[in-house]
VEXLO-540471 format. One record per residue (C-alpha): residue number from 1; x, y, z. Coordinates in pm, 1 decimal. Example, Ala and Ser with C-alpha at 12.3 -4.5 7.8 and 13.67 -1.06 7.14 Angstrom:
BEGIN
vexlo num=1 | u=1230.0 | v=-450.0 | w=780.0;
vexlo num=2 | u=1367.0 | v=-106.0 | w=714.0;
//
This chain:
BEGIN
vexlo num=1 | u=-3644.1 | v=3584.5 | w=-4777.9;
vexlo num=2 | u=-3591.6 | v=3903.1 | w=-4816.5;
vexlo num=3 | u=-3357.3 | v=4148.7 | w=-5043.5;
vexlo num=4 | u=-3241.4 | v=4310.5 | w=-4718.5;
vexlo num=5 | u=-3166.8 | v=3958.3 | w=-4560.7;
vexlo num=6 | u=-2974.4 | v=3840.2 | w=-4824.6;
vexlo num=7 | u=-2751.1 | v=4151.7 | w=-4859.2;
vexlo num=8 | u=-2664.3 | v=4078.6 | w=-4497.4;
vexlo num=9 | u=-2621.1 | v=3735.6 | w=-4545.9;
vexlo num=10 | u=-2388.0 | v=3791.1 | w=-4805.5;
vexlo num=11 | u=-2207.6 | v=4060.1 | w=-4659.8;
vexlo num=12 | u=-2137.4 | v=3814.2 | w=-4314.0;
vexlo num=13 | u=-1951.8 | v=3583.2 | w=-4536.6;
vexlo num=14 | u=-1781.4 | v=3865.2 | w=-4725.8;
vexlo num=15 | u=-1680.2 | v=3932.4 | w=-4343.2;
vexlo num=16 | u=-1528.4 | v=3581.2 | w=-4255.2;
vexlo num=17 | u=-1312.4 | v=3574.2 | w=-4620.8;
vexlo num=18 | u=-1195.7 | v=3868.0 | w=-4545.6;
vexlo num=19 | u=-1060.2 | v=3707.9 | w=-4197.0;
vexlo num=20 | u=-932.4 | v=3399.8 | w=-4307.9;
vexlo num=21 | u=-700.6 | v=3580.0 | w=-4599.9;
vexlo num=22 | u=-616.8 | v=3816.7 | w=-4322.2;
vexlo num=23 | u=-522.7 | v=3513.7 | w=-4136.2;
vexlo num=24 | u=-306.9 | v=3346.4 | w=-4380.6;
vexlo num=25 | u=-189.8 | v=3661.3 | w=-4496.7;
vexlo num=26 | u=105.7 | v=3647.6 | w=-4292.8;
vexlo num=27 | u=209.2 | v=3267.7 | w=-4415.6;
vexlo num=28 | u=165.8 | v=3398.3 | w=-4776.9;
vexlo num=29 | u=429.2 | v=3677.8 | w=-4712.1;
vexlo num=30 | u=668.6 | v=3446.1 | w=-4540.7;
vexlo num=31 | u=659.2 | v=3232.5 | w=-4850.3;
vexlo num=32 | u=694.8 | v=3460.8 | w=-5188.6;
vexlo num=33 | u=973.8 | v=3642.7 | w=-4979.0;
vexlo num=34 | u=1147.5 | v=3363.5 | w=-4823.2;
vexlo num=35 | u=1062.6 | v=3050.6 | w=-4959.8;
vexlo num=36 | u=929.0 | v=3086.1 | w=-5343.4;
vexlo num=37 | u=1257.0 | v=3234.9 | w=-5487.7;
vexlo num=38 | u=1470.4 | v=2949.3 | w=-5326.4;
vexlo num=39 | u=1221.1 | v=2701.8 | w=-5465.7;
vexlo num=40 | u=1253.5 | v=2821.9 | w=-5839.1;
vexlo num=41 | u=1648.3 | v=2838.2 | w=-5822.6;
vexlo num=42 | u=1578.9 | v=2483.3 | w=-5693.1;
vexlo num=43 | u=1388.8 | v=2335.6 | w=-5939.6;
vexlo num=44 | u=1615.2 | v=2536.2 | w=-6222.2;
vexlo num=45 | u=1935.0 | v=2375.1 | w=-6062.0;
vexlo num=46 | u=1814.6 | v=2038.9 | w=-6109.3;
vexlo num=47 | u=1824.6 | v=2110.2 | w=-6446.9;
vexlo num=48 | u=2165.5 | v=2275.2 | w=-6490.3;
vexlo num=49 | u=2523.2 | v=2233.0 | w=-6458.6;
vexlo num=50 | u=2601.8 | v=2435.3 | w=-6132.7;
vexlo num=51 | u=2945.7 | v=2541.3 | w=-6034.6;
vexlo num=52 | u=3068.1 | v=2779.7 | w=-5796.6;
vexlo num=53 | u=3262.6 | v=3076.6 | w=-5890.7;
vexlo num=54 | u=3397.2 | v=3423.0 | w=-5792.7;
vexlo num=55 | u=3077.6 | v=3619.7 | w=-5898.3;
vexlo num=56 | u=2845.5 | v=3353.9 | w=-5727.8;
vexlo num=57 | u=2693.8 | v=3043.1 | w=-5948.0;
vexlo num=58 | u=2759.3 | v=2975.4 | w=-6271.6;
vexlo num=59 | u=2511.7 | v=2806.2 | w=-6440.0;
vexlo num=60 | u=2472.1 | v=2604.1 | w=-6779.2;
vexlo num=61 | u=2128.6 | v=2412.3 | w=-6884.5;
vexlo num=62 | u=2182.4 | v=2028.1 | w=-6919.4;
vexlo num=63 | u=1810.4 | v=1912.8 | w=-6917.2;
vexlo num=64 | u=1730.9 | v=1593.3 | w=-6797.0;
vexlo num=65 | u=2116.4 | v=1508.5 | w=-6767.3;
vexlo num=66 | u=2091.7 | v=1505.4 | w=-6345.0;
vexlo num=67 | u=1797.4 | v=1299.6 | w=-6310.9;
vexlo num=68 | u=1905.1 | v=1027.0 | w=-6544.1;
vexlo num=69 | u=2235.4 | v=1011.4 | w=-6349.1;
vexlo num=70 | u=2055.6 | v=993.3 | w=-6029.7;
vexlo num=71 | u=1815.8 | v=695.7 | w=-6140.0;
vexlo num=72 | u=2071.9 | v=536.8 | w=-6378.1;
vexlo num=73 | u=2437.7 | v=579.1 | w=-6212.0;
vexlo num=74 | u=2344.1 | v=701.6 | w=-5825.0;
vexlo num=75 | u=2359.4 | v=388.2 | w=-5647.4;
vexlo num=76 | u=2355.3 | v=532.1 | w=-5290.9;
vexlo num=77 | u=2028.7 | v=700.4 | w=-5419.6;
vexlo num=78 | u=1847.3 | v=387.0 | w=-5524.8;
vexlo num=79 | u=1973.1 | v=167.2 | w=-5204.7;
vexlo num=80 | u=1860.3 | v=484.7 | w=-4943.9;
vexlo num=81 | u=1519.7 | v=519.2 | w=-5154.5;
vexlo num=82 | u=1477.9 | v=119.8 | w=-5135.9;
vexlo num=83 | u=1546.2 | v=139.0 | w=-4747.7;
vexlo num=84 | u=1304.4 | v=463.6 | w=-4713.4;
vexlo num=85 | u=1025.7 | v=248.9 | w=-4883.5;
vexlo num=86 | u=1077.1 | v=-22.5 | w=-4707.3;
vexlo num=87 | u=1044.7 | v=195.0 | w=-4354.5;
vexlo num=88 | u=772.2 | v=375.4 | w=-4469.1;
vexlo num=89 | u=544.0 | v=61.3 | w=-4541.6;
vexlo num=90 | u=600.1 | v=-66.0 | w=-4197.0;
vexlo num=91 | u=598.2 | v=278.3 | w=-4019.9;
vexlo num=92 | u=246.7 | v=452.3 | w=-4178.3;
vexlo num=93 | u=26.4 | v=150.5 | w=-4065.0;
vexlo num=94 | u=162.3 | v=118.7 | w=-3735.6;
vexlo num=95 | u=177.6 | v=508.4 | w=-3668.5;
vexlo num=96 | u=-209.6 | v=553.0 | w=-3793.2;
vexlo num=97 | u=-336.3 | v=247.3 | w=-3609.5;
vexlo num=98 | u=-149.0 | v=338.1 | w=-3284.7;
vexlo num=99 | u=-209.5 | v=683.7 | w=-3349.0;
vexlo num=100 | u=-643.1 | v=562.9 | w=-3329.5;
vexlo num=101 | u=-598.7 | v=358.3 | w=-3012.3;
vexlo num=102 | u=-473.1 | v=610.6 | w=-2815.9;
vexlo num=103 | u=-676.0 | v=878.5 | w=-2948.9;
vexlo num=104 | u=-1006.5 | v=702.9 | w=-2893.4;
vexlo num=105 | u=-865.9 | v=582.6 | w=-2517.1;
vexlo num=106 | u=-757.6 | v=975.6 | w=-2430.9;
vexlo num=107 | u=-1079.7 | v=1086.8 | w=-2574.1;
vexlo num=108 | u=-1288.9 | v=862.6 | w=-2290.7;
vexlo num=109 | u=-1390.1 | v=1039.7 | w=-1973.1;
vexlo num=110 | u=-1104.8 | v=952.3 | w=-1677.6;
vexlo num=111 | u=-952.3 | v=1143.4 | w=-1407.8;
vexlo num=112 | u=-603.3 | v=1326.5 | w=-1556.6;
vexlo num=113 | u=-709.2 | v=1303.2 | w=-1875.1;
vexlo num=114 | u=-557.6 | v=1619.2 | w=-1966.7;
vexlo num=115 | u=-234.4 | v=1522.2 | w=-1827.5;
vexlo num=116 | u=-215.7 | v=1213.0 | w=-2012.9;
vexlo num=117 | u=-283.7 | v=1411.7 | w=-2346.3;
vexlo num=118 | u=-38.9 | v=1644.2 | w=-2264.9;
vexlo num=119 | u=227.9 | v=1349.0 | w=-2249.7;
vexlo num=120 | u=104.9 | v=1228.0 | w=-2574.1;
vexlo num=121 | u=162.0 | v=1557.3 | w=-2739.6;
vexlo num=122 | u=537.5 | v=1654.4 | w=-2584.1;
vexlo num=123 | u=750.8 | v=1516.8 | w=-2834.5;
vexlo num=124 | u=545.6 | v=1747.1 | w=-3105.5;
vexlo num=125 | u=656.7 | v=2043.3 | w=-2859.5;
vexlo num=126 | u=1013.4 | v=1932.5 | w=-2838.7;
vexlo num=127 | u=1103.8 | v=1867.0 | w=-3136.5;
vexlo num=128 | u=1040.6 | v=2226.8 | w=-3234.8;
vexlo num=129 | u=1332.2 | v=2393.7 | w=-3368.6;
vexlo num=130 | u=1534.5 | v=2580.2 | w=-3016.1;
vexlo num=131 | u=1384.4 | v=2290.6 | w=-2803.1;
vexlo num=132 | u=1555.7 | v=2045.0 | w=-3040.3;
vexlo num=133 | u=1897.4 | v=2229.9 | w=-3070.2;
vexlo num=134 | u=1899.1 | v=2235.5 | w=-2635.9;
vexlo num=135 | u=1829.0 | v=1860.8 | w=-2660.6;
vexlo num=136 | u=2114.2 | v=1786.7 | w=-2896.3;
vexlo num=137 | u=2368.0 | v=1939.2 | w=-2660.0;
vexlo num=138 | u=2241.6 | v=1716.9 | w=-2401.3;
vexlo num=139 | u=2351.0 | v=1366.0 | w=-2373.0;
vexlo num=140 | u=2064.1 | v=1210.0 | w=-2126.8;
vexlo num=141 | u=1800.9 | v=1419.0 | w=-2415.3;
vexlo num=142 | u=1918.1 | v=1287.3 | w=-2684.3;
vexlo num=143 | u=1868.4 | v=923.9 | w=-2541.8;
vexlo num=144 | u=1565.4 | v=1034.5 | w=-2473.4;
vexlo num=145 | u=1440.8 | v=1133.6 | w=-2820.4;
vexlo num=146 | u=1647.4 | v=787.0 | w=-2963.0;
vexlo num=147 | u=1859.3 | v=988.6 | w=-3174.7;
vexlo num=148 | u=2279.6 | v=958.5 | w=-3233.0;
vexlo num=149 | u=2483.3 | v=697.0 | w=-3089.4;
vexlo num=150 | u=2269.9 | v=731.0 | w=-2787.1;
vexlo num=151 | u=1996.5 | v=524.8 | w=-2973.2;
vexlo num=152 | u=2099.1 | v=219.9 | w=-2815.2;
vexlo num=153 | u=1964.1 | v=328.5 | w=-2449.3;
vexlo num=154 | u=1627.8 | v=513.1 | w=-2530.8;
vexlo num=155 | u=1605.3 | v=659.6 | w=-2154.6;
vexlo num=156 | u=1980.3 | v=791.1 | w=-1952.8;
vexlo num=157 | u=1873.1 | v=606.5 | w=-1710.9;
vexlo num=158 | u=1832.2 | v=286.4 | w=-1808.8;
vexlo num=159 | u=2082.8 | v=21.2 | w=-2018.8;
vexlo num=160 | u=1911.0 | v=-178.9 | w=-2195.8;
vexlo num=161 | u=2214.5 | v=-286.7 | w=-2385.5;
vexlo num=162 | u=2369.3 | v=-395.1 | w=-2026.7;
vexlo num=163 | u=2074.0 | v=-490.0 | w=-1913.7;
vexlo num=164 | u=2044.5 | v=-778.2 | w=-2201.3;
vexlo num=165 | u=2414.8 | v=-858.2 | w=-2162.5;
vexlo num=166 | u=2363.2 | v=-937.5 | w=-1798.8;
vexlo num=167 | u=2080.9 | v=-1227.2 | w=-1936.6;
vexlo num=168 | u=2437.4 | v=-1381.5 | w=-2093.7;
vexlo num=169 | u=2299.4 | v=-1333.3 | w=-2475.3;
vexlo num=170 | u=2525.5 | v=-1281.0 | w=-2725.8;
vexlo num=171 | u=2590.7 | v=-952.5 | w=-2935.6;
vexlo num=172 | u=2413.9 | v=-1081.1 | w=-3251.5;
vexlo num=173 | u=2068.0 | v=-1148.6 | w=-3027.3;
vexlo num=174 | u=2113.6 | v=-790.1 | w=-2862.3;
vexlo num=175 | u=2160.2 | v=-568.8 | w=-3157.2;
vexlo num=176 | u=1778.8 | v=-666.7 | w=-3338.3;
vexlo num=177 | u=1642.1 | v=-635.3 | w=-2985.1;
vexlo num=178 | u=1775.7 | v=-293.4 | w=-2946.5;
vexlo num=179 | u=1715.4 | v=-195.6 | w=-3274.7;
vexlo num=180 | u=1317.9 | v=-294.8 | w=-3262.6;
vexlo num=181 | u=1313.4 | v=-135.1 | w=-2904.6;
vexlo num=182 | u=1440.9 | v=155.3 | w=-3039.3;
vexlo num=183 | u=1191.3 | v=124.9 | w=-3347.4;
vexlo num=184 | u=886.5 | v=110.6 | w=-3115.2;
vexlo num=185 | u=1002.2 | v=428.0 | w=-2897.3;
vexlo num=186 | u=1055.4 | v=677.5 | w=-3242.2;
vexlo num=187 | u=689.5 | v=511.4 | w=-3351.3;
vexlo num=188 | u=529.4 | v=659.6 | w=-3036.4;
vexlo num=189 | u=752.3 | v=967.1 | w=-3051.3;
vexlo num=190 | u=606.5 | v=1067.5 | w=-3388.3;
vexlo num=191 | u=213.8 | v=1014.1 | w=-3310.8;
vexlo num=192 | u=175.9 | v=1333.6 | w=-3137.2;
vexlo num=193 | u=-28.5 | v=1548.1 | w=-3427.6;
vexlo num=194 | u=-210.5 | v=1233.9 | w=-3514.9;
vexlo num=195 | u=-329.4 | v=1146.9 | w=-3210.6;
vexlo num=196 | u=-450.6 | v=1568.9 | w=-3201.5;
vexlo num=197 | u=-605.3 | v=1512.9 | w=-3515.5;
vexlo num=198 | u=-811.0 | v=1201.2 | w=-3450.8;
vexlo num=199 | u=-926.9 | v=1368.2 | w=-3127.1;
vexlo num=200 | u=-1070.0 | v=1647.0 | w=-3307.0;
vexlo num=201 | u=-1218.7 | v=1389.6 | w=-3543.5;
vexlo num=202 | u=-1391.9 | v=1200.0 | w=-3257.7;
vexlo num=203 | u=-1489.9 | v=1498.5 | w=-3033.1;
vexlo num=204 | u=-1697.6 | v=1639.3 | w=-3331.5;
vexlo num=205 | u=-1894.8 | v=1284.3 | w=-3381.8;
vexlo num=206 | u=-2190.5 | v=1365.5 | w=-3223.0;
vexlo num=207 | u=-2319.3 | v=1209.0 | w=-2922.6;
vexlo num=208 | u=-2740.6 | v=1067.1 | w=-3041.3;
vexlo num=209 | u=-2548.4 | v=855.7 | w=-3280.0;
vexlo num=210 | u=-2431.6 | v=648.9 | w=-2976.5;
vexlo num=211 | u=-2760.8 | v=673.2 | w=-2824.8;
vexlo num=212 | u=-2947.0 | v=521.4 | w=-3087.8;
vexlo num=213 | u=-2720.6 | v=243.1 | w=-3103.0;
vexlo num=214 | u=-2743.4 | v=179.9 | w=-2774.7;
vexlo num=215 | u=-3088.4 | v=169.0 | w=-2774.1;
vexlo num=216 | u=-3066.4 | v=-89.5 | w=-3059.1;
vexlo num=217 | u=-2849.8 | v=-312.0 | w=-2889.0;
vexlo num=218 | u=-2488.3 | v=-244.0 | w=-3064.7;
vexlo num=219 | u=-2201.2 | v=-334.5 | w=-2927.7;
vexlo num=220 | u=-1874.5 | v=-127.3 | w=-2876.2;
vexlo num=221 | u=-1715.3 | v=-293.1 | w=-3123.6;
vexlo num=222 | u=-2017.2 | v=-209.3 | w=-3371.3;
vexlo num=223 | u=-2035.0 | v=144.9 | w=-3306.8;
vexlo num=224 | u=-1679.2 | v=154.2 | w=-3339.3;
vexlo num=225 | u=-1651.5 | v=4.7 | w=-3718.6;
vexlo num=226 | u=-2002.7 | v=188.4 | w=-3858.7;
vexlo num=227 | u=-1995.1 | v=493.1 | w=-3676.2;
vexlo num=228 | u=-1652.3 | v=605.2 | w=-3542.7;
vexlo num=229 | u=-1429.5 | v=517.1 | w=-3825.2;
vexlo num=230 | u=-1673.3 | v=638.4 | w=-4083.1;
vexlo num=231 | u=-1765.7 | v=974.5 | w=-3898.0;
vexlo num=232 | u=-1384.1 | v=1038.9 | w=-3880.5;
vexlo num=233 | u=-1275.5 | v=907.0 | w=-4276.0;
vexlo num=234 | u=-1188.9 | v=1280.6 | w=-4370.0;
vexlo num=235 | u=-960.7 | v=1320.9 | w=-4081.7;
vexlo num=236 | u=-809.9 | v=1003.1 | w=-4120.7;
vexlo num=237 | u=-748.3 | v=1072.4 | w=-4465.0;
vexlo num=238 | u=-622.8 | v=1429.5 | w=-4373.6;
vexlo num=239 | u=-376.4 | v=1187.4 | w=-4085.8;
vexlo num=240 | u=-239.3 | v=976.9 | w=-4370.2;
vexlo num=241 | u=-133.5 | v=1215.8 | w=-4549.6;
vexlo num=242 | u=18.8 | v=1409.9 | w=-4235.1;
vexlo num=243 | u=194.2 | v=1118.7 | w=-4159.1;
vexlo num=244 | u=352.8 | v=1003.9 | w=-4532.7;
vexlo num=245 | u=522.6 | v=1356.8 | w=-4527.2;
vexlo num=246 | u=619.0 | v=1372.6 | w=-4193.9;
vexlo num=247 | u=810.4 | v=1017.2 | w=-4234.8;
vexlo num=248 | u=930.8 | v=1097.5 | w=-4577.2;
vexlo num=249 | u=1039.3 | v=1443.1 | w=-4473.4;
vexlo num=250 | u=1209.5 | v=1357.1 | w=-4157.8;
vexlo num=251 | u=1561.4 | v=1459.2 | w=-4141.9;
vexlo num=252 | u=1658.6 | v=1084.3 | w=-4074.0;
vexlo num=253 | u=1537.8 | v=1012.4 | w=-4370.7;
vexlo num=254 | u=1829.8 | v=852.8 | w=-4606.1;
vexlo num=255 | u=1751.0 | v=1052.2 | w=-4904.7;
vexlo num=256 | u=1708.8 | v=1380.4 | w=-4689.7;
vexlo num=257 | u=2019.6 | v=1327.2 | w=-4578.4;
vexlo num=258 | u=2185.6 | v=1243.7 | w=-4879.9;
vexlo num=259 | u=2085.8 | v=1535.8 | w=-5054.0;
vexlo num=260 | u=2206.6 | v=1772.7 | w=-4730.1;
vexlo num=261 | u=2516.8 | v=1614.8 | w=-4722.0;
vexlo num=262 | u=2585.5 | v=1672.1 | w=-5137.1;
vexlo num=263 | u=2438.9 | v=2051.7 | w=-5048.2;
vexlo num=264 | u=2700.6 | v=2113.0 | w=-4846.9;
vexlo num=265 | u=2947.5 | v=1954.6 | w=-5078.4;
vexlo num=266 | u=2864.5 | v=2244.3 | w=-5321.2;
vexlo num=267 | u=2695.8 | v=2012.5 | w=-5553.2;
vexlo num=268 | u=2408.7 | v=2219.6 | w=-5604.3;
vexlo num=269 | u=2246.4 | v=2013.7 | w=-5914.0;
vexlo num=270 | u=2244.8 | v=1666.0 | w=-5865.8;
vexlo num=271 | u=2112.2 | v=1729.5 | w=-5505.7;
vexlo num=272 | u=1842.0 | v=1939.7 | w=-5613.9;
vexlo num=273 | u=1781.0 | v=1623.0 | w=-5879.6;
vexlo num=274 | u=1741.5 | v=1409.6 | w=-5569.1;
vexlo num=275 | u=1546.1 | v=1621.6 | w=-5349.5;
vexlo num=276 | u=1295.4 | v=1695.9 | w=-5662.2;
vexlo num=277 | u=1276.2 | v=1304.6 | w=-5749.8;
vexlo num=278 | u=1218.7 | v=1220.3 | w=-5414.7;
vexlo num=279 | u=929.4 | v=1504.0 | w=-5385.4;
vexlo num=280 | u=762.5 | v=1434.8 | w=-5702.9;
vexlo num=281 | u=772.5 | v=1045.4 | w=-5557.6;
vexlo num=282 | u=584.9 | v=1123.4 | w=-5244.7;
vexlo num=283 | u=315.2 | v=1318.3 | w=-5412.7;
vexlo num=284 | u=253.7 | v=1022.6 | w=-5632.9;
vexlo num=285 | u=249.8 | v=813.7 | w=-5322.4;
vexlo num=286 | u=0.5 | v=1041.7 | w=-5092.9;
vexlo num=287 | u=-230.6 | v=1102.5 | w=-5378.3;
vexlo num=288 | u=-262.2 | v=703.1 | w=-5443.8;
vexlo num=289 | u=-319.8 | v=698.8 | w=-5110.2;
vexlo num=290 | u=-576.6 | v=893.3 | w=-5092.0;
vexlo num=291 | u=-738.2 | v=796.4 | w=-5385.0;
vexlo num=292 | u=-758.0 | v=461.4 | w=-5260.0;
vexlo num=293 | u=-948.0 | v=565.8 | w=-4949.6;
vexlo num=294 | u=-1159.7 | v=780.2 | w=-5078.3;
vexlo num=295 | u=-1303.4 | v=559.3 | w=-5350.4;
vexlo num=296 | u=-1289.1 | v=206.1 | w=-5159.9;
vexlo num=297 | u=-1383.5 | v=328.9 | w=-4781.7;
vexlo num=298 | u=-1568.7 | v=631.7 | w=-4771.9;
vexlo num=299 | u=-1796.8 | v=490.9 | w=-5088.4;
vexlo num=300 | u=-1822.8 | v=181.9 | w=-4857.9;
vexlo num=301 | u=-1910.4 | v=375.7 | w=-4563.3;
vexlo num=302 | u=-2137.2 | v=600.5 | w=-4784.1;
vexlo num=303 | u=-2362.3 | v=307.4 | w=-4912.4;
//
């Protein structure tokens, strides 16, 4: 190979990092003037005493004196991080599994196939910030999307709190009914990126690995456990991780709430205590997580 050919080589990847800084450029912006200030006053409020005065906050440096009263004295915090646990173990299965199934059925050749993945990704679309705010002024959207007191109905236009009433069962059957209908409809609400994700996974698996199987005899099922799920491992790991801080992140999250709701009480330090714990707690969780699965199934599906 030539000197010549390698200059130009050189200089055509020279060419695409220039494009992708170009291309994050504007994200990086965003953040050092609009987020990376806010973060630091953040992180320094959970370690100080914060009150509000005339001339704006007045601060004084306590140390660690706001996170041992959140994990010592806060028992709100410790009951709402128990019951965000406990929905997160149920909900990141379920929401990775489900989120599979449908990708690998929308990613099979049928007619309005690009219909049905454009149902699959609408709740991604509305929950976006000026869809969202139209949908919570509307009383049949907001049943729609299972949030408020509206929860109870899932869809305007159908009761399925009179509905099971009519059957003659009594409140205390109703109520876990509703509440695991209403569990299964925010489940498929929030697999929209994943099942995007997994479909880019399993449109880039390429198409003479199938071939060769089926010329030596594999089944679906086969091809499915030792050549989908390991040609797709970095995408599912890259979906895990989507999906712990999309669940822990969600404003219906206990904690997240918790700490809004102190914010707007004015008390600055103990919720930036919370908010901090509860971040430093979900980066310990997604990088066991993906330690786990990188070690145990992609050195599996390596060997």
């Amino acid at each position: 190979m030539s000197k010549k050919h390698i200059n130009r080589r050189l200089s055509f990847h020279q060419m695409k990092s220039m494009y992708g800084r170009l291309f994050i450029l504007p994200w990086v912006i965003g953040f050092v003037l609009f987020f990376f200030i806010p973060l630091l006053q953040s992180i320094y409020y959970s370690f100080a005493d914060v009150k509000v005065g005339f001339n704006g906050f007045d601060t004084t440096f306590v140390g660690l004196t706001n996170y041992k009263y959140v994990w010592t004295n806060s028992l709100p915090f410790r009951n709402n991080l128990k019951e965000s646990l406990v929905e997160f173990a149920y909900s990141l299965p379920i929401i990775v599994v489900l989120s599979l199934i449908l990708a690998v059925i929308l990613n099979q050749k049928f007619r309005g196939r690009l219909v049905a993945r454009s149902i699959f990704f609408l709740p991604v679309i509305i929950a976006t910030g000026v869809v969202i705010q139209i949908m919570n002024q509307d009383i049949l959207a907001s049943q729609l999307r299972g949030g408020g007191e509206s929860n109870a109905y899932l869809y305007g236009s159908v009761n399925f709190i009179s509905m099971l009433e009519s059957l003659g069962l009594p409140q205390q059957t109703v109520d876990p009914i509703i509440g695991y209908l209403q569990g299964i409809f925010n489940l498929v609400w929030g697999c929209g990126v994943q099942i995007i994700l997994f479909l880019a996974g399993l449109q880039s698996v390429p198409d003479y690995l199938y071939e060769v199987s089926e010329v030596e005899g594999a089944t679906a099922w086969e091809n499915f456990w030792f050549i989908t799920l390991p040609m797709i491992s970095n995408i599912t790991i890259l979906v895990i991780i989507y999906t712990v801080i999309d669940l822990f992140t969600n404003p219906d999250n206990k904690i997240m709430q918790q700490g809004y709701t102190m914010m707007q009480k004015q008390n600055y330090n103990r919720s930036s205590a919370i908010l901090w714990s509860f971040f430093i707690l979900v980066g310990l969780i997604a990088a066991v997580l993906m330690t786990v699965i990188s070690r145990k199934f992609q050195k599996k599906w390596g060997d």
